[in-house]
C-alpha positions in Angstrom: -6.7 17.7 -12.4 -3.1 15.7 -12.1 -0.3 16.4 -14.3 2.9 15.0 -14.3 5.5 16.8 -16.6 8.7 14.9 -17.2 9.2 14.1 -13.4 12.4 12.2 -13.1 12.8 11.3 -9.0 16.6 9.7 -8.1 17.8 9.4 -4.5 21.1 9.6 -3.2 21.8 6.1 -3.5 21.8 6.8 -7.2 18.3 4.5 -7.9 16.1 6.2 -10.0 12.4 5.7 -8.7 10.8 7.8 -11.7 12.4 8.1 -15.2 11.1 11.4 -16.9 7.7 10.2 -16.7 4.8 12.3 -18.3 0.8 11.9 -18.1 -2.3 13.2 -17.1 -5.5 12.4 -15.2 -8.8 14.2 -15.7 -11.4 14.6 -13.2 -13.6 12.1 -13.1 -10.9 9.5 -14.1 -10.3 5.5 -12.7 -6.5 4.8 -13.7 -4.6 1.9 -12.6 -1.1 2.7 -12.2 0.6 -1.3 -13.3 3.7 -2.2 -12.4 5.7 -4.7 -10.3 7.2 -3.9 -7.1 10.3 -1.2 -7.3 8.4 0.7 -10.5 8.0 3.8 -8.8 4.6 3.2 -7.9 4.6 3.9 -4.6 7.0 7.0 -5.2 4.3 8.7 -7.7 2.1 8.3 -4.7 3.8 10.2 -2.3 5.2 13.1 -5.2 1.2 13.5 -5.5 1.3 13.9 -1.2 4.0 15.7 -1.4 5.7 13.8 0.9 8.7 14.2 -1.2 9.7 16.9 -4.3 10.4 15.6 -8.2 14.1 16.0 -8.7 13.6 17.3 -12.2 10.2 18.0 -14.0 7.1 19.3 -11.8 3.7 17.6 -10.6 0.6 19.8 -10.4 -3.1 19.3 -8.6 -5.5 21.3 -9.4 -3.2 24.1 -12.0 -1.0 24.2 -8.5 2.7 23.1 -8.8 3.4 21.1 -5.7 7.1 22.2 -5.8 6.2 25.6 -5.3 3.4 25.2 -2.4 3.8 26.6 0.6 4.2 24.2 3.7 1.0 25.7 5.5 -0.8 24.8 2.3 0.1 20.8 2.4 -2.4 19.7 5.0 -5.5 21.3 2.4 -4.1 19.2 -1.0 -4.1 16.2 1.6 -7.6 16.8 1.8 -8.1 16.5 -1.6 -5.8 13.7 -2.5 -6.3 11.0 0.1 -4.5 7.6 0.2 -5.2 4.0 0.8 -2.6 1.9 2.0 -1.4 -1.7 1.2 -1.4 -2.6 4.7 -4.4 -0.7 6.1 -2.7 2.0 8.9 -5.9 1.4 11.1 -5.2 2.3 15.1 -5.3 -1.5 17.1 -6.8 0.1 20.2 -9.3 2.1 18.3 -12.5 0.7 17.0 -13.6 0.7 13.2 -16.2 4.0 14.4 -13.0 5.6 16.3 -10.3 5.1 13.4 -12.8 6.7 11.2 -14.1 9.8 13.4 -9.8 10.6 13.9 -10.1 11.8 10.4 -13.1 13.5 10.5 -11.9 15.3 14.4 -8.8 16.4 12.6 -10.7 18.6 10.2 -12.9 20.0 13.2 -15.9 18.6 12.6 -18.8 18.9 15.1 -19.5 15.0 16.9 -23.0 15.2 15.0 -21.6 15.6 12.0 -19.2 12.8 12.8 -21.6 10.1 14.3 -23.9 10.4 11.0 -21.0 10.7 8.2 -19.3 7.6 10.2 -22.9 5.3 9.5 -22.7 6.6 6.1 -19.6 5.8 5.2 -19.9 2.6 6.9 -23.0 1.7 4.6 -21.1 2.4 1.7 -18.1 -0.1 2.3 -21.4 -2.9 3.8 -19.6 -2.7 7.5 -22.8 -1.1 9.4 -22.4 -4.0 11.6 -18.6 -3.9 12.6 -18.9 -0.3 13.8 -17.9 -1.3 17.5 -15.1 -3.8 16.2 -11.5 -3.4 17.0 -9.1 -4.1 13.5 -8.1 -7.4 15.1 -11.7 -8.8 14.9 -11.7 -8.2 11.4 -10.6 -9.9 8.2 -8.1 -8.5 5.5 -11.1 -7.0 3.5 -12.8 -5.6 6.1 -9.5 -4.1 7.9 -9.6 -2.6 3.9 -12.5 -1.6 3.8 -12.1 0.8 7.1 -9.0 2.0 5.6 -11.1 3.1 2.6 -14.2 4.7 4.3 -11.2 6.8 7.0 -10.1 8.0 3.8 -13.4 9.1 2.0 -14.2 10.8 5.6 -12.3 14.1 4.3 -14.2 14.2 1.2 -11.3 14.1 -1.2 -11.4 14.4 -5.2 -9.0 12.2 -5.7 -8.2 8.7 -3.9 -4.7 7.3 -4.2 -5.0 3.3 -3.3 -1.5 2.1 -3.1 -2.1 -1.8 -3.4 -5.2 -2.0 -1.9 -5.5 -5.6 -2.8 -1.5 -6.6 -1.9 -2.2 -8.2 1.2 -5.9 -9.9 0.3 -6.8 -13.4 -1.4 -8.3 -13.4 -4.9 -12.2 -12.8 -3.7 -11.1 -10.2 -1.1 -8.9 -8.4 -3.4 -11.2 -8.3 -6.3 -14.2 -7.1 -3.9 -12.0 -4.4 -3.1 -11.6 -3.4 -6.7 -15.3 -3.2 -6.8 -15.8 -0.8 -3.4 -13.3 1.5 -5.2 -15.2 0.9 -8.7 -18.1 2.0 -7.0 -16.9 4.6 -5.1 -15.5 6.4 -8.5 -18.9 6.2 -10.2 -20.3 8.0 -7.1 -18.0 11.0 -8.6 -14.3 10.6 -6.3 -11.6 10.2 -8.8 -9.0 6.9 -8.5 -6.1 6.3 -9.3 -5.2 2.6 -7.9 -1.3 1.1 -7.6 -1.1 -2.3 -8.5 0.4 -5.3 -9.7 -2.4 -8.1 -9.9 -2.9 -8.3 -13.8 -6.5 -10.0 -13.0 -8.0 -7.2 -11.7 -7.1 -4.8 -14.3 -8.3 -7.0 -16.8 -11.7 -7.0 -15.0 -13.0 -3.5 -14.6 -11.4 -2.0 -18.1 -9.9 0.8 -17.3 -7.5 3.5 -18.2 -3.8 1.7 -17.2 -0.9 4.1 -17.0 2.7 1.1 -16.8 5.8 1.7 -15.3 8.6 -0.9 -15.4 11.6 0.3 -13.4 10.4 3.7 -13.5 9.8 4.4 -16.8 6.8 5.2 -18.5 6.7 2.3 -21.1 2.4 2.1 -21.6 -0.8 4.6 -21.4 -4.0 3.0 -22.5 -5.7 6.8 -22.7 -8.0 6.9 -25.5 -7.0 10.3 -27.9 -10.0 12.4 -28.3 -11.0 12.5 -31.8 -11.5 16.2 -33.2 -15.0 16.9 -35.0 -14.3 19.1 -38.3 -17.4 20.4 -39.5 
């Protein structure tokens, strides 16, 4: 579903965000991308958006090779690869219900449509009763927990959290973790930025590290070949 063939990504500046780095995600997958801040987290996310281009190497979604879509094409893989941010992006005059029907209004869907997929996806996070809320009314996790259920509106295959958990005490964070643990085994694939150690160690998954943009660990299990 992802690949990432030795992308390097350097600015002008002459940092290098992304060092020739190399991996793959399969459908299906939960992957915590580990690293501290400035390891190129952030910039994997948005060469995934394509909000920027690799410098050198090439990143493909779905057998497409983002360098080479076409600019009218952009909006559709941002359907499909949604994104979660650190600091939540909701709309202070807007209530939870209104920062959630933006998304789905954007991709033309009818107000029936919207009303019902807005109390579903409110179920799903456990915020059925903060639908007429404003952000400000709401704690940390909660604020998150909007963020997450505006981005599952579009129905994307893969979900990019960029430190979900940054901004959240230990409880809030780990919750969190657990929505988006959740939301993978319902079939959405995740790939989650991160520096908080504790949660990695509790849900087990695949870990993909990058210290100062380098590639330096993939915990990927090899699939063993059956010889008859």
């Amino acid at each position: 579903m992802i690949q990432f063939v030795n992308v390097t990504k350097s600015f002008p500046t002459g940092n290098v965000a992304l060092d020739d780095v190399s991996f793959d995600v399969e459908p299906g997958e939960f992957v915590f991308i580990v690293g501290e801040s400035g390891a190129g987290k952030t910039t994997l996310m948005r060469l995934l958006t394509k909000d920027m281009d690799p410098s050198q190497g090439e990143v493909f979604v779905e057998g497409k090779n983002l360098s080479k879509l076409k600019h009218r094409d952009v909006p559709q893989l941002r359907r499909n690869v949604a994104v979660v941010f650190q600091d939540y992006k909701l709309l202070p005059e807007k209530t939870v219900a209104e920062n959630i029907a933006l998304a789905l209004d954007i991709i033309g869907k009818g107000e029936k449509e919207i009303v019902s997929r807005i109390d579903d996806l409110l179920k799903l996070v456990g915020l059925e009763d903060k639908k007429l809320f404003f952000p400000r009314q709401l704690s940390g996790g909660e604020a998150q927990k909007v963020s997450i259920a505006r981005a599952l509106a579009i129905g994307p295959k893969v979900l990019f959290a960029d430190e979900p958990t940054g901004n959240l005490d230990h409880e809030s964070g780990m919750m969190i973790a657990k929505l988006l643990e959740k939301i993978h085994e319902l079939g959405t694939t995740i790939l989650m930025a991160t520096h908080n150690l504790d949660i990695v160690k509790a849900l087990k998954k695949r870990e993909i590290h990058l210290h100062k943009g380098k590639l330096i660990k993939d915990t990927k299990k090899k699939k063993v070949e059956k010889h008859e």
